[in-house]
N, C-alpha and C positions, 0 to 999 in steps of 0.2 A: 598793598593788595587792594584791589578794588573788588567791594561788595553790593549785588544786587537784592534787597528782599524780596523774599518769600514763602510760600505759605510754611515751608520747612527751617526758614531760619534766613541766613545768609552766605549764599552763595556766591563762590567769584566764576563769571563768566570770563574772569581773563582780556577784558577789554577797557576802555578807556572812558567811559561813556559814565560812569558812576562814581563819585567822590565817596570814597569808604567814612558812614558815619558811626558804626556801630560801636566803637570803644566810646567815641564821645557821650552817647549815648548811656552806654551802659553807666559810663561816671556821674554822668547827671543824674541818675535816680538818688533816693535816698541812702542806697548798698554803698556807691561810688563815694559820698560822703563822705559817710560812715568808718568808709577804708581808709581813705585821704586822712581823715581826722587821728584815726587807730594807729596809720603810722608816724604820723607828723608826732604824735605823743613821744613813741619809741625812739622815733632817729633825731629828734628835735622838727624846730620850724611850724611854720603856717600847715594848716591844712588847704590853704589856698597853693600854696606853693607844692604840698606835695602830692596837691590833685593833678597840678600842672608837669608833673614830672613822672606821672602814673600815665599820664595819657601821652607824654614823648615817648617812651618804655615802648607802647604800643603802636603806636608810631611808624618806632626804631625796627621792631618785628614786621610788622606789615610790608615797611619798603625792603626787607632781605629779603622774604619771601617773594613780593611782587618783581624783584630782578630774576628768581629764577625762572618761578613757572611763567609770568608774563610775557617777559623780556628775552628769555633765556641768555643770559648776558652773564659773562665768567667775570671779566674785569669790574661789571659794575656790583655782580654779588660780592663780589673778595674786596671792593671798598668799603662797605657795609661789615667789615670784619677787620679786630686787630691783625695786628699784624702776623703773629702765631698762634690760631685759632685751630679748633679742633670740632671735629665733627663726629659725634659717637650713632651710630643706628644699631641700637643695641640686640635685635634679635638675632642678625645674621653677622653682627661685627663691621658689615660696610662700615663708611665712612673715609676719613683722614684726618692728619697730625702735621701742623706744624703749616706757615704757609705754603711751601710748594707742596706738602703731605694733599691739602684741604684741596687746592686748584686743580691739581689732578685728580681727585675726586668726581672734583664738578665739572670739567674738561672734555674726561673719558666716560664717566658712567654714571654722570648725574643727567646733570644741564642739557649736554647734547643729546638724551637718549629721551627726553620729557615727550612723553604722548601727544600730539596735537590737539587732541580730546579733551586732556588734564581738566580735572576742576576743581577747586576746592573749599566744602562747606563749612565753615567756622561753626561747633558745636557751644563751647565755652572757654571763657577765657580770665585766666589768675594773673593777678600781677604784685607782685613785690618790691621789695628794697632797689634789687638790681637784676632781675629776674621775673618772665614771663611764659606761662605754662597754657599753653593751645590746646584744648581737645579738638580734633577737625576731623572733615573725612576727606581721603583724596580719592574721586573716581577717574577712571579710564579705562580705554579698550586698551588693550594689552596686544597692539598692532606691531609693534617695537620693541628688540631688547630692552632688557631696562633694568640694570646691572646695580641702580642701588635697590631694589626689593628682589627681583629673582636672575641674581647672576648665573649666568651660564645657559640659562632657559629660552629657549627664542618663543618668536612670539607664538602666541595660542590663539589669539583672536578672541578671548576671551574680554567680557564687560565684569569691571572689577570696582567694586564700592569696598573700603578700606579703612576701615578708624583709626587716626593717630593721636598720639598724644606727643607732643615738641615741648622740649623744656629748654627755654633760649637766655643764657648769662650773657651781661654785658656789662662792659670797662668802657667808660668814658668815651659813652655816646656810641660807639661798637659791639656785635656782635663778637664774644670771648669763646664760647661755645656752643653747639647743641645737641641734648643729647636727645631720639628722636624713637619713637614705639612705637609699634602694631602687632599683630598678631598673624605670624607667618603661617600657622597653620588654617586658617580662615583665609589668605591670599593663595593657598597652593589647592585649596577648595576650588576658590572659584576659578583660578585657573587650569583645573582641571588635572593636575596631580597628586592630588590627594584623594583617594575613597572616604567619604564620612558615615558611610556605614561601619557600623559595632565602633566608633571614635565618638569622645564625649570632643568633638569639634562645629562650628556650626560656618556657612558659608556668609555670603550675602547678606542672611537676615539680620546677621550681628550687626550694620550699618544699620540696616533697614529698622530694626527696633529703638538702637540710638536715637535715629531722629526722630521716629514716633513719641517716643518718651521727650525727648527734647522740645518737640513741637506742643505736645500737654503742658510743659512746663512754664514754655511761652504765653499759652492760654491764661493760666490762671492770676 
């Protein structure tokens, strides 16, 4: 994925122009360390070594990611994945199981239905043993079915800011799974089928505060 800064964090424009530095980044602070060092304890090894394998992790994320939305490339996201990988989108159940379960997926109502618009804002990011957890937001105009968030819905026309959270496992150097969150009743908000009056639901501004708060966090 390639990332451009900004006043809000870092965003991907989706384009070629920008060498994504923000994991290296974030590991070179003292936090980054501190982590390296925290696991290298636990699983054995250097903290050198498993600074160096915190930052392939993310990496390994970044380039699945950048084949779909970027690229939109079926063959090249599914080599970025074991070979029977699984994709869970836990609100609505999308997703798929198994490799032809997964490529059909990204085939029929992922990859090919991606907004031309797509962008998306890397909020914060965890990484683990074998395991990397993304807070991001994904925006677009909602020009296009787009059957992994609102199957069956055509388009609204609607401008849709999104918070997810990706939780992405992986087996030896591969994507093993992902399982993938947001909050469908704030995407049926702003795409205009849902009323949020008399509904403890909020639209829009639930991105819109995220990165407020995000942006303070930056700050200080």
């Amino acid at each position: 994925m390639v990332w451009a800064e900004t006043p809000n964090g870092y965003v991907s424009g989706l384009n070629n122009e920008t060498k994504d530095k923000s994991i290296e980044k974030h590991m070179s602070t003292d936090n980054g360390e501190k982590l390296a060092g925290n696991v290298a304890r636990v699983s054995g090894g250097s903290p050198r070594v498993r600074r160096a394998e915190l930052l392939e992790l993310g990496e390994l994320f970044d380039r699945h990611i950048e084949q779909e939305f970027a690229h939109h490339d079926v063959n090249a996201t599914m080599e970025t994945m074991v070979p029977e990988p699984y994709v869970h989108c836990v609100p609505i159940m999308t997703g798929g199981s198994g490799g032809q379960g997964v490529r059909q997926f990204y085939s029929e109502h992922f990859i090919n239905q991606i907004p031309k618009d797509a962008q998306v804002t890397p909020i914060s990011r965890t990484i683990g043993k074998d395991q990397v957890v993304d807070e991001l937001i994904v925006s677009f105009t909602h020009n296009t079915q787009w059957d992994y968030l609102l199957p069956g819905i055509p388009p609204t026309g609607k401008r849709v800011e999104l918070p997810h959270v990706v939780v992405m496992k992986f087996e030896n150097g591969k994507v093993a799974h992902e399982h993938v969150w947001w909050d469908q009743a704030s995407l049926l908000v702003q795409v205009g089928v849902l009323d949020p009056a008399n509904l403890p639901v909020a639209g829009v501004e639930q991105a819109r505060e995220l990165l407020r708060i995000a942006a303070e966090e930056k700050g200080h």
